[in-house]
Structures are given as C-alpha cells and as structure tokens.
ROFI-253486 format. One record per residue (C-alpha): residue number from 1; residue in three letters; x negated, y negated, z. Coordinates in Angstrom, 1 decimal, padded with zeros to 4 digits. Layout:
# residues N
<resi = NUM&resn = ALA&xx = X&yy = Y&zz = Z>
...
***
This chain:
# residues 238
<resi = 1&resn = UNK&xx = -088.3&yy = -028.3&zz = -044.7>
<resi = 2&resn = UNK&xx = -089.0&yy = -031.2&zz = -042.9>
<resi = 3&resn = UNK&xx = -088.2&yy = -034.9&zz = -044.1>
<resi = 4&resn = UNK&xx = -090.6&yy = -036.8&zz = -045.5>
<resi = 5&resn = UNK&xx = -089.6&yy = -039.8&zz = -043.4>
<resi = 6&resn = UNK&xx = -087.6&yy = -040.7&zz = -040.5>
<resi = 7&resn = UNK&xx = -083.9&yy = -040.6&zz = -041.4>
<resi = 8&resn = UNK&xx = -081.8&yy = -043.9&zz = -040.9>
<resi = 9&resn = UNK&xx = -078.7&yy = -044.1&zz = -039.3>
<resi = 10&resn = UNK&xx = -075.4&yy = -045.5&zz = -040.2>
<resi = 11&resn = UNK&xx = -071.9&yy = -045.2&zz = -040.3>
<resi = 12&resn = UNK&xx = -069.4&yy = -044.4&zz = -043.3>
<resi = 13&resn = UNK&xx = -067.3&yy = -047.3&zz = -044.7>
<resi = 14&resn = UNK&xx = -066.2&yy = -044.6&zz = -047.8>
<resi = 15&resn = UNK&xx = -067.4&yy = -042.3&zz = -050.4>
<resi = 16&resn = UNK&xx = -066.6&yy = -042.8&zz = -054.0>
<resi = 17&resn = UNK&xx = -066.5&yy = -041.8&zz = -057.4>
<resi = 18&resn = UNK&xx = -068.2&yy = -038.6&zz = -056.1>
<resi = 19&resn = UNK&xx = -072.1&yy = -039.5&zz = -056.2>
<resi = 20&resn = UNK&xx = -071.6&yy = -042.9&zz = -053.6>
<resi = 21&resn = UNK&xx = -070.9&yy = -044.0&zz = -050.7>
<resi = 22&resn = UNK&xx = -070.7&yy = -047.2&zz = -048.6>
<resi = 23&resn = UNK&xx = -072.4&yy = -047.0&zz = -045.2>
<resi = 24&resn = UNK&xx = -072.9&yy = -049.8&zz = -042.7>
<resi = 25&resn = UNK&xx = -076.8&yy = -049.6&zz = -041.7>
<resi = 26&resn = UNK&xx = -077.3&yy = -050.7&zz = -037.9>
<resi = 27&resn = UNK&xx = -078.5&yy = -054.0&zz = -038.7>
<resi = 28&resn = UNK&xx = -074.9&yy = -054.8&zz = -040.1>
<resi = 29&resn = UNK&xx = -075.9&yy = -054.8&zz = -043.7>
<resi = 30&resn = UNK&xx = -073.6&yy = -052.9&zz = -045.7>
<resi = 31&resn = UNK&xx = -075.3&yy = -050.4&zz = -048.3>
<resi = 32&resn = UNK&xx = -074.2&yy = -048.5&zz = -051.6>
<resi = 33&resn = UNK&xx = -076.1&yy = -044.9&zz = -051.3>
<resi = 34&resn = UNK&xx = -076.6&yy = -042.0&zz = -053.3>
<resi = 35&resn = UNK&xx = -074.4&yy = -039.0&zz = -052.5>
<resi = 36&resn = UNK&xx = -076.1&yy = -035.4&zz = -053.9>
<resi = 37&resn = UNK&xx = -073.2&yy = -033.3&zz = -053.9>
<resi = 38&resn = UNK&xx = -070.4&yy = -033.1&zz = -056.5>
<resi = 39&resn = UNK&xx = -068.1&yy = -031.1&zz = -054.4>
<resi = 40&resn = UNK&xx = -065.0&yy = -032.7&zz = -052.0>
<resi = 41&resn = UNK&xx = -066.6&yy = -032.7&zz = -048.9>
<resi = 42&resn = UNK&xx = -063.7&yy = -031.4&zz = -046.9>
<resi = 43&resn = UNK&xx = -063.9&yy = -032.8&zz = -043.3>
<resi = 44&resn = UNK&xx = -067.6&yy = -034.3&zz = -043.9>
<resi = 45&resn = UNK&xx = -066.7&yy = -037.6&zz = -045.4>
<resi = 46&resn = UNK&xx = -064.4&yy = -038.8&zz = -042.7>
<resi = 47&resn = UNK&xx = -064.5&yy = -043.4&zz = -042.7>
<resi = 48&resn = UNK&xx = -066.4&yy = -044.0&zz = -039.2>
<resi = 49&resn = UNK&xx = -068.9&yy = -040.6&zz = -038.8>
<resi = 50&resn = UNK&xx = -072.0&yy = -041.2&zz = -038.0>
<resi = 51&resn = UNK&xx = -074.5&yy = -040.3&zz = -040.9>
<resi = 52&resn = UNK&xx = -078.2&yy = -040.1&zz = -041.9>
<resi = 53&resn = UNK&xx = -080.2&yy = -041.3&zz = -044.7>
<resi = 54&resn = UNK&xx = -083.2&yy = -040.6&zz = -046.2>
<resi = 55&resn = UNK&xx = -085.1&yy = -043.4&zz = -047.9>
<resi = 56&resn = UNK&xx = -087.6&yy = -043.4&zz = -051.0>
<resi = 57&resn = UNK&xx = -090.3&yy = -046.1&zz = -052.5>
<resi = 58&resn = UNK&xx = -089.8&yy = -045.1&zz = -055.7>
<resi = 59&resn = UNK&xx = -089.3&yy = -048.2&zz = -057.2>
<resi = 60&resn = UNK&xx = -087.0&yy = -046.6&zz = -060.5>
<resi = 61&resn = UNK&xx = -085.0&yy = -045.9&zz = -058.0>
<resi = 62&resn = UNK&xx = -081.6&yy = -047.7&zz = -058.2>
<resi = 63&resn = UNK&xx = -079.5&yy = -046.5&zz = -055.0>
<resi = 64&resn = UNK&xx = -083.3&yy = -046.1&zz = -052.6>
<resi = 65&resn = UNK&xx = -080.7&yy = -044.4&zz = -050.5>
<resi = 66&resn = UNK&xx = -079.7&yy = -040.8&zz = -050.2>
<resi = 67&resn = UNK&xx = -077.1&yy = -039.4&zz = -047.7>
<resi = 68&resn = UNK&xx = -078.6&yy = -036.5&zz = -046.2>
<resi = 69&resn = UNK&xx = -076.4&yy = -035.5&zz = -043.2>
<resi = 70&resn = UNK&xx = -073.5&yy = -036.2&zz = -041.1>
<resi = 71&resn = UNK&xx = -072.6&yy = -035.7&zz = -037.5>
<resi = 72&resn = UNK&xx = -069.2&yy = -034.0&zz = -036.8>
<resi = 73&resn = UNK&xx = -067.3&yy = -031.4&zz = -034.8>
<resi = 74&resn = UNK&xx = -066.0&yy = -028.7&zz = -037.2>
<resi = 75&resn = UNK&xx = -064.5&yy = -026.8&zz = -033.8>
<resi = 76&resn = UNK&xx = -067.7&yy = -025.8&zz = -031.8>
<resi = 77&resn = UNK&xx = -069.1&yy = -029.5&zz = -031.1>
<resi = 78&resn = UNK&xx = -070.9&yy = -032.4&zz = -032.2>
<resi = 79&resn = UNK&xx = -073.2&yy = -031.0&zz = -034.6>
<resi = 80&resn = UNK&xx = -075.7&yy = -031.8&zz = -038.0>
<resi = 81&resn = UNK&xx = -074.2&yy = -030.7&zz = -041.3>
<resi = 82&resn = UNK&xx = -076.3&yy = -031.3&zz = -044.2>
<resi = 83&resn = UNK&xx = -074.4&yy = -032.7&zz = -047.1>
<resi = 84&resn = UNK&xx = -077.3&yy = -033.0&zz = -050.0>
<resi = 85&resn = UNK&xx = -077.3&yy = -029.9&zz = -052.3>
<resi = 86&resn = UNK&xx = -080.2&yy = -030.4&zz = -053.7>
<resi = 87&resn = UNK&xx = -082.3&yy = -029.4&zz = -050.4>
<resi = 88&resn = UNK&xx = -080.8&yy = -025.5&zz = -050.5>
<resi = 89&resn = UNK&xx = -083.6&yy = -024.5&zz = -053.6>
<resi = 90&resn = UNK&xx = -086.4&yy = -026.2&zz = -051.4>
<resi = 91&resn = UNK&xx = -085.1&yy = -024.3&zz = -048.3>
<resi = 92&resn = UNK&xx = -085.4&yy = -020.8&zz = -050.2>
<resi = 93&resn = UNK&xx = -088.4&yy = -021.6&zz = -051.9>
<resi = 94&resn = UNK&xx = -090.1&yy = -021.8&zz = -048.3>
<resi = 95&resn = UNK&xx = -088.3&yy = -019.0&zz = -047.1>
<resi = 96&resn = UNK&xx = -089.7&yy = -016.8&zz = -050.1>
<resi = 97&resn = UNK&xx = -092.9&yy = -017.7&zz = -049.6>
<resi = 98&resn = UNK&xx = -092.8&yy = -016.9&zz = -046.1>
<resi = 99&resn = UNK&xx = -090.8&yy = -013.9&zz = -046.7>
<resi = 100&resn = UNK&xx = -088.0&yy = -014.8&zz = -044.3>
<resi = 101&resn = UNK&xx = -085.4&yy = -012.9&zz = -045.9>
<resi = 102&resn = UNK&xx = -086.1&yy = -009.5&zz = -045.8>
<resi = 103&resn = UNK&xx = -084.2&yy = -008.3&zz = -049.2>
<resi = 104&resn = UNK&xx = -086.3&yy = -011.1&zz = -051.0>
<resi = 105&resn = UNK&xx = -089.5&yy = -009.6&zz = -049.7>
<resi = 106&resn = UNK&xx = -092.1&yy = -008.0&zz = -051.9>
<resi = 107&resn = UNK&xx = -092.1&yy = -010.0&zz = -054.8>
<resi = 108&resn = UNK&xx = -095.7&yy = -011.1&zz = -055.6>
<resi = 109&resn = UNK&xx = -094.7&yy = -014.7&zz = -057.2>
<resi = 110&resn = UNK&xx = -091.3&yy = -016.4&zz = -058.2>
<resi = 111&resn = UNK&xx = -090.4&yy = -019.5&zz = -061.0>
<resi = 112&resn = UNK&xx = -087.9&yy = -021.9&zz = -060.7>
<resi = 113&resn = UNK&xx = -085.0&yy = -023.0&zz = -063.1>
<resi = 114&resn = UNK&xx = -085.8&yy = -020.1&zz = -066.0>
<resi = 115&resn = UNK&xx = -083.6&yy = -019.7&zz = -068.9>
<resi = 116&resn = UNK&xx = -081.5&yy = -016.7&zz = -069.0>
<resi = 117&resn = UNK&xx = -077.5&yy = -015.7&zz = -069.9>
<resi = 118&resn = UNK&xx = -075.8&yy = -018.1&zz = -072.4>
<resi = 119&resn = UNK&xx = -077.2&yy = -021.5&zz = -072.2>
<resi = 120&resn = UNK&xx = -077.7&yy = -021.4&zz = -068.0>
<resi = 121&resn = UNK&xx = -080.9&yy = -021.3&zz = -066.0>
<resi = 122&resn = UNK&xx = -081.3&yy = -018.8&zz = -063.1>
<resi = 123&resn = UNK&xx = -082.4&yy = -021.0&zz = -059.8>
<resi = 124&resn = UNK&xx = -085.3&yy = -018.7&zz = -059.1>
<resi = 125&resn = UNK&xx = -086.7&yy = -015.5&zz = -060.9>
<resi = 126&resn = UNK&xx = -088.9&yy = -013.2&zz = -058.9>
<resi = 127&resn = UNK&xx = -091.3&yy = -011.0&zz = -060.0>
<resi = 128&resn = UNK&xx = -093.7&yy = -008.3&zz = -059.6>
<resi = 129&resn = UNK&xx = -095.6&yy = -005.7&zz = -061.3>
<resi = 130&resn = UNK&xx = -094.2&yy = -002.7&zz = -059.1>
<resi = 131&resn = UNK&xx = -090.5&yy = -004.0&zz = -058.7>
<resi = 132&resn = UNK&xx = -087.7&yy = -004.6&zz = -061.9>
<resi = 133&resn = UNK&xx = -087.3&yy = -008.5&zz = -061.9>
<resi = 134&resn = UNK&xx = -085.1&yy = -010.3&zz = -059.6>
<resi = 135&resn = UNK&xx = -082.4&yy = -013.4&zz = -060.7>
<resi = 136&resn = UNK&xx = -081.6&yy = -015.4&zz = -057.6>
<resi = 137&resn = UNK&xx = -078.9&yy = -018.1&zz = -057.8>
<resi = 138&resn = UNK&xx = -078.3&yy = -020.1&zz = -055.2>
<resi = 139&resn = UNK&xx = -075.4&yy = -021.9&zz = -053.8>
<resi = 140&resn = UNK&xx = -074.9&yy = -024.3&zz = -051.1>
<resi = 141&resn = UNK&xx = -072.3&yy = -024.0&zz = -048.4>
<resi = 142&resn = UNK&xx = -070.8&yy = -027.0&zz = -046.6>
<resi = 143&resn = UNK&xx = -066.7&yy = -026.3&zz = -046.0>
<resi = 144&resn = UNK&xx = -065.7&yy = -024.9&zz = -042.6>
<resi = 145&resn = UNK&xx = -061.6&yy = -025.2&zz = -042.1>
<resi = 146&resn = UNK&xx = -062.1&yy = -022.8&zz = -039.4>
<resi = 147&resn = UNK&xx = -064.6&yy = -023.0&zz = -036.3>
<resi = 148&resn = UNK&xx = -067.8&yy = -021.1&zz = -037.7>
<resi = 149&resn = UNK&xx = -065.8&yy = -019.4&zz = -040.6>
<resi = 150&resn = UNK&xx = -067.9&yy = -021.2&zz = -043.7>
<resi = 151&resn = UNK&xx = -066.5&yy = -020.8&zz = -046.8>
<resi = 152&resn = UNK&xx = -067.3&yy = -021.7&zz = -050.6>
<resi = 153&resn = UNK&xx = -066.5&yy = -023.6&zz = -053.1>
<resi = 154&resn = UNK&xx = -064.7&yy = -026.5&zz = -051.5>
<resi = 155&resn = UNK&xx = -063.4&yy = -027.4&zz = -055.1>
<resi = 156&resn = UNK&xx = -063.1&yy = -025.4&zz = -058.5>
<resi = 157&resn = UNK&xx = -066.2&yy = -024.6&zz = -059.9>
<resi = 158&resn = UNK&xx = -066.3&yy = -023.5&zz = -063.3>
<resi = 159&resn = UNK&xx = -070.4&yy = -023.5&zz = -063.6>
<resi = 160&resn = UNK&xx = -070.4&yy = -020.9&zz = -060.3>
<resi = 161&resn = UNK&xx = -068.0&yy = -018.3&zz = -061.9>
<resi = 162&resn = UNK&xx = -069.9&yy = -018.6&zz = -065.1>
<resi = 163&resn = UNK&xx = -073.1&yy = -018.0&zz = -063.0>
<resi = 164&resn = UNK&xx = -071.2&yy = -014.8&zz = -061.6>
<resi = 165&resn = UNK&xx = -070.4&yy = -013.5&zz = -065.1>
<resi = 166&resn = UNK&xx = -073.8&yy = -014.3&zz = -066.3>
<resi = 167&resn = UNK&xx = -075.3&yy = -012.3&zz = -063.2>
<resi = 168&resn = UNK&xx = -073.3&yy = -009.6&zz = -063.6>
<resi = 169&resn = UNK&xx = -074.2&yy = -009.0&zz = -067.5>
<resi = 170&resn = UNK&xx = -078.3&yy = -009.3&zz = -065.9>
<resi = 171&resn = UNK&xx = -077.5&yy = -005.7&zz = -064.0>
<resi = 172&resn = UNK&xx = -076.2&yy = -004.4&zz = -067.2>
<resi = 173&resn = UNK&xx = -080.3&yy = -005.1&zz = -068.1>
<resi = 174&resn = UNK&xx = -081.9&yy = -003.2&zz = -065.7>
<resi = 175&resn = UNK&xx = -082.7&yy = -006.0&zz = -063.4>
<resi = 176&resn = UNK&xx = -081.6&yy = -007.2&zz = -060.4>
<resi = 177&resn = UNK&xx = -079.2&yy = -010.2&zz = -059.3>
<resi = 178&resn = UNK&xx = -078.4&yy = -011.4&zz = -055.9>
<resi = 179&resn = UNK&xx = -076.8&yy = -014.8&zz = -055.0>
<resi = 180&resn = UNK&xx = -077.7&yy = -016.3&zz = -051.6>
<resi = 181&resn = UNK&xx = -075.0&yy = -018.7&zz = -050.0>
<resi = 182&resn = UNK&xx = -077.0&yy = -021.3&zz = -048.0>
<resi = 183&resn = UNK&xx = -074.6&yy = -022.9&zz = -045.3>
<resi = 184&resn = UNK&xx = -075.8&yy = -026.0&zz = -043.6>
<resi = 185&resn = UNK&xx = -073.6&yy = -025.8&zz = -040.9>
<resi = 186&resn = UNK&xx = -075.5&yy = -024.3&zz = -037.7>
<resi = 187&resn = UNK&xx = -072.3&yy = -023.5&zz = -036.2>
<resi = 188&resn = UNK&xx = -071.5&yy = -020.7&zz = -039.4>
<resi = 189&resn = UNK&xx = -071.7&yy = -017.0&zz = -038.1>
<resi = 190&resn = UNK&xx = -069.5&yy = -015.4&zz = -040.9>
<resi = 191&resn = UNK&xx = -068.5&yy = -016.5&zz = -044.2>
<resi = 192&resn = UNK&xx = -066.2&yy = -015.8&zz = -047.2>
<resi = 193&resn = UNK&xx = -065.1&yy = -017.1&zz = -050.4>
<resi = 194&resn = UNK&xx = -062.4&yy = -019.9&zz = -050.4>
<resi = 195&resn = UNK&xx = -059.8&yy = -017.8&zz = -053.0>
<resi = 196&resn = UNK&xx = -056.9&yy = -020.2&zz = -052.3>
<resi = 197&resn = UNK&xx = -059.0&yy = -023.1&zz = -053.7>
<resi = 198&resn = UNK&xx = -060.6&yy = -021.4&zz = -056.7>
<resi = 199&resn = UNK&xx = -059.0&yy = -018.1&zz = -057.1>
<resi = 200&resn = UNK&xx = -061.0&yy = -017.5&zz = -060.8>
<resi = 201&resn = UNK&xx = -064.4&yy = -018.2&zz = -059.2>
<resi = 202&resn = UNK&xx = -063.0&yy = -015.5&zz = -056.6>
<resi = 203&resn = UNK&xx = -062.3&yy = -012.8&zz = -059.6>
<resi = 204&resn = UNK&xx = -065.8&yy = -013.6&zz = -060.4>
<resi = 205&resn = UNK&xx = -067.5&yy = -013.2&zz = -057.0>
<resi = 206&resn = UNK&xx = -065.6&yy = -009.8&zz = -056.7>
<resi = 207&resn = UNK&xx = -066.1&yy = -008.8&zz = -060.4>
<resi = 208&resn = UNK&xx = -070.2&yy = -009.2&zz = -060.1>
<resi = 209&resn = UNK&xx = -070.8&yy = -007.7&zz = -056.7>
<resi = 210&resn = UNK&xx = -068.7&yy = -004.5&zz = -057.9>
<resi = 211&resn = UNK&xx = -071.2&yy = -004.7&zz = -060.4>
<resi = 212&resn = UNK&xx = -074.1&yy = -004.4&zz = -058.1>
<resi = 213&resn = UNK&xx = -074.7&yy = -008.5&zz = -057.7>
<resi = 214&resn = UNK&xx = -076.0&yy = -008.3&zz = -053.9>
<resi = 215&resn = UNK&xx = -074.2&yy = -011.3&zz = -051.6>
<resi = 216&resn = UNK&xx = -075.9&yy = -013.0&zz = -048.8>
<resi = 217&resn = UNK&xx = -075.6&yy = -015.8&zz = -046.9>
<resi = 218&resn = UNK&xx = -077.6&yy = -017.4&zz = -044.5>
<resi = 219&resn = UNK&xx = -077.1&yy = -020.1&zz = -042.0>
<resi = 220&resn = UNK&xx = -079.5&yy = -023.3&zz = -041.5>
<resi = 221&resn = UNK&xx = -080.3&yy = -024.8&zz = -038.5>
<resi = 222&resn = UNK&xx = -080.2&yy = -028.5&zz = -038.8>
<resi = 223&resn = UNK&xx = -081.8&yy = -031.5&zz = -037.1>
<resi = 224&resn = UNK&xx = -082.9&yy = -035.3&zz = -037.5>
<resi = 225&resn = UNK&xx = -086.6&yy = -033.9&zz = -038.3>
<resi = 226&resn = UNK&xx = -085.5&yy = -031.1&zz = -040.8>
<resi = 227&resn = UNK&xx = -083.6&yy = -028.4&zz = -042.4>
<resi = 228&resn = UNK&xx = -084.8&yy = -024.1&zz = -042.4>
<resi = 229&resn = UNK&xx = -083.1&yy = -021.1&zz = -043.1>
<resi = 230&resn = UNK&xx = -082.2&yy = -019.7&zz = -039.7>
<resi = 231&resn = UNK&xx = -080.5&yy = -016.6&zz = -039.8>
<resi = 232&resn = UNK&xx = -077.9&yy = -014.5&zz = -041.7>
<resi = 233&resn = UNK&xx = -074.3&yy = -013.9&zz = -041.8>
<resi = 234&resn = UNK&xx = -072.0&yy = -011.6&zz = -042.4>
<resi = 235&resn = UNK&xx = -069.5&yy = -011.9&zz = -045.5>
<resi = 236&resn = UNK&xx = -066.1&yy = -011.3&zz = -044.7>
<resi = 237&resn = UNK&xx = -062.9&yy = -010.9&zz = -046.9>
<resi = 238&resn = UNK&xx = -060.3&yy = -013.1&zz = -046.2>
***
C-alpha cells in the first residue's frame, strides 16, 4: 500500500481525547489532526517524536489531517511504526489478492465487512466453490514493551474478545475462522497476547484457538512511501 501523497512531517505537541493530536508542522504552524486508533499507544505518543501525516482535499473533511506514523526506537533503532488502524484491512486486502499469505491462498474471491455472529461484521469472508468458507478478522498490532516482542491489545478490548467468541461459535458451523494480527512495527519477529493488560480478551484468544480459530501474525515493513505485509511471525506464550 503506498500513500496517495507525500506524507508531512511534524513533531508531537500531545494527543488527546483519544482521536487528536496537536502537532507542530515545519513551518511553525501548530495543527489539530486526526488520530485513527482508539487504543493507548504505549510508547508511540511520546511529546517531541517526530511524526507523519497524511493529507486529504476532501473538503467535508474537518481535521484534513491524519497521523499516519511515528519515528521511535522501541529497542532495535530508529524505526517507522504505523499508528492508523484503519490501513491493516487495506494491507490484507492486497495481500489476498496477491496471495502473499500462504494459508489465505486458494480462495477464488473475498467481501469485506459481512454480517455474521450476534450483531458483528467479519473483516473479510472468503470464498470458493471447492473450499468451506473462510471468516478472517483482523487486528492491528502496535505495542512492543520488549525489543521485537509485539504484543496485543495495548488496552482492554471488549469488541476483540467478543470477536473471539463469535469466531469460535463460526467452527461449530463447519466453516473456518482465522484472525491475522498485523504488526506495524518492522522490528516484530515474535508476538503474543498482552494477558496482564486484558486477561478476559486472553481467555478468549485461548478459548477460540482451542477451538480450531487459526492465529497468525505478520509483520509490516514500513516506510515514508508505504506500508506491505512483509513476513510472518511466530506466536509465543508468555
């Protein structure tokens, strides 16, 4: 995925009430911008880092602003980390149809955001004539506490063990479910669930993948021109 413009620098004065922040452009103009991620940002959101924007014309728009990465050292060196979650569906949609990841594979055509469980929508559904349907949730990853040990959720997410539970009830179905952790950290080579900071999302993970919810997590590799799925990694328990 490459962005549609050049990204603009600046550097953080704060973030706020979750969904803003205040960055200082270079031309000492002082902007409010649009932060797409809901989460705490552990170690991202440091006053002072040096971070990217994204820009858009669309003139509804209130914030024309979106905060798309930041540069930090989470252990292994200066590095990109991308902090929008709404760019992990686009990077698997590409991936799927290029048939990057190899236990996505075979699936003759996929649709976004379909109904399914109790009131939830499944990120992508894949299908095809000779396979049993496939539900594929997808969750961004953005907390490393420890150099290249990602981990998720970096808060307590009721809508991801709900996702889990929902999932697990899909295999009961005959289908197939798989969650795919997308980390946006290129540093990441293992990963595991954060159970001190949402032990009941933990219960969840471990409840659906004994059911036969398949786990994968892949790293991104990151850069002022773009964001791709890059490779995987292994999940650990920690």
């Amino acid at each position: 995925m490459r962005f549609s413009s050049t990204l603009i620098p600046g550097t953080l004065a704060r973030r706020y009430k979750r969904f803003l922040a205040d960055v200082v452009l270079e031309s000492g103009e002082m902007a409010t911008v649009h932060v797409a991620n809901p989460g705490a940002m552990t170690g991202l959101d440091r006053p002072f880092s040096r971070v990217w924007l994204s820009g858009s014309d669309n003139p509804l728009r209130k914030l024309p602003l979106t905060w798309e990465l930041v540069e930090t050292d989470l252990g292994s060196g200066t590095e990109f980390v991308g902090v929008n979650t709404q760019q992990p569906n686009t990077l698997v949609a590409e991936a799927l149809k290029e048939g990057l990841i190899p236990e996505l594979r075979h699936y003759t055509s996929f649709r976004q955001e379909v109904k399914y469980g109790t009131k939830s929508r499944v990120d992508f559904l894949l299908e095809s004539p000779s396979r049993r349907p496939c539900c594929l949730e997808v969750k961004n990853v953005h907390l490393m506490r420890k150099p290249r040990f990602a981990e998720f959720p970096d808060c307590v997410t009721d809508r991801g063990a709900k996702h889990m539970e929902e999932l697990a009830a899909v295999i009961g179905t005959g289908a197939r479910a798989v969650v795919l952790f997308v980390i946006q950290i290129p540093s990441a080579d293992r990963f595991a669930v954060a159970r001190d900071i949402d032990p009941a999302f933990a219960a969840a993970f471990n409840a659906a993948r004994g059911q036969g919810v398949q786990m994968l997590a892949w790293r991104c590799n990151v850069n002022l021109n773009g964001i791709e799925i890059a490779a995987p990694v292994p999940i650990v328990d920690e």
